[in-house]
Every structure is written in structure tokens, then in C-alpha cells.
C-alpha positions in Angstrom: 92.3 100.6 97.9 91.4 103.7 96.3 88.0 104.4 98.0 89.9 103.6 101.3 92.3 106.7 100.5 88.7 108.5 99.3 87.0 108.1 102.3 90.0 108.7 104.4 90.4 112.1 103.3 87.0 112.8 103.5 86.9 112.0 107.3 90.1 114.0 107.5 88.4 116.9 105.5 84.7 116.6 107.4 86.8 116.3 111.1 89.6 119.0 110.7 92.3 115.9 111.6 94.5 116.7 109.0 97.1 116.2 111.5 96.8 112.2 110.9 98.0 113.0 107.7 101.5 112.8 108.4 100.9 110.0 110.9 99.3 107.6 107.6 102.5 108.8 105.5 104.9 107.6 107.6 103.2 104.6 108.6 102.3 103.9 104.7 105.9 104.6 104.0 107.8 102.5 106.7 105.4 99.9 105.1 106.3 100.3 101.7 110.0 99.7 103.1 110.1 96.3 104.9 107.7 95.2 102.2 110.3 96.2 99.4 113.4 95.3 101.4 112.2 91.7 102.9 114.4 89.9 100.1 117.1 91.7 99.5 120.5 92.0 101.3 119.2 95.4 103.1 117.0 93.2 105.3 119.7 93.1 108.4 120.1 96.4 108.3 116.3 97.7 108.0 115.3 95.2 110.7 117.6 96.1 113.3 116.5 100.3 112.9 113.6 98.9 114.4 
């Protein structure tokens, strides 16, 4: 997972598309969300945001 982010930002860096960065964050985050949520009694609520 690590050389993922690694090479990642070194495409990023190499390209100038540092505007993806945002774009991974969110997406990574939003993520990190349902995964953490998906037993809990939040799930009704998260789901229906989307």
C-alpha cells in the first residue's frame, strides 16, 4: 500500500496533476467512512447521503 501512495505521488510530481490530489482525498476518505460505519447504527444515515 505504501509504494502505491509512492508512486502515486511521483506521477503526480513528474505530471504537474497535483490537482488529483484532492480528488484521491476525498475519494480515500468517503472510503474510510462507509468502511468504518457499515456496522454501526450510523449506517442508515451515511447510506442515504449517497
Amino acid at each position: 500500500m505504501l509504494e502505491f501512495i509512492k508512486d502515486l505521488w511521483g506521477f503526480m510530481k513528474v505530471r504537474k496533476k497535483f490537482w488529483m490530489l484532492p480528488v484521491f482525498l476525498v475519494l480515500g476518505l468517503l472510503g474510510i467512512l462507509v468502511v468504518f460505519t457499515e456496522g454501526s447504527a450510523l449506517s442508515p444515515f451515511i447510506y442515504a447521503l449517497f
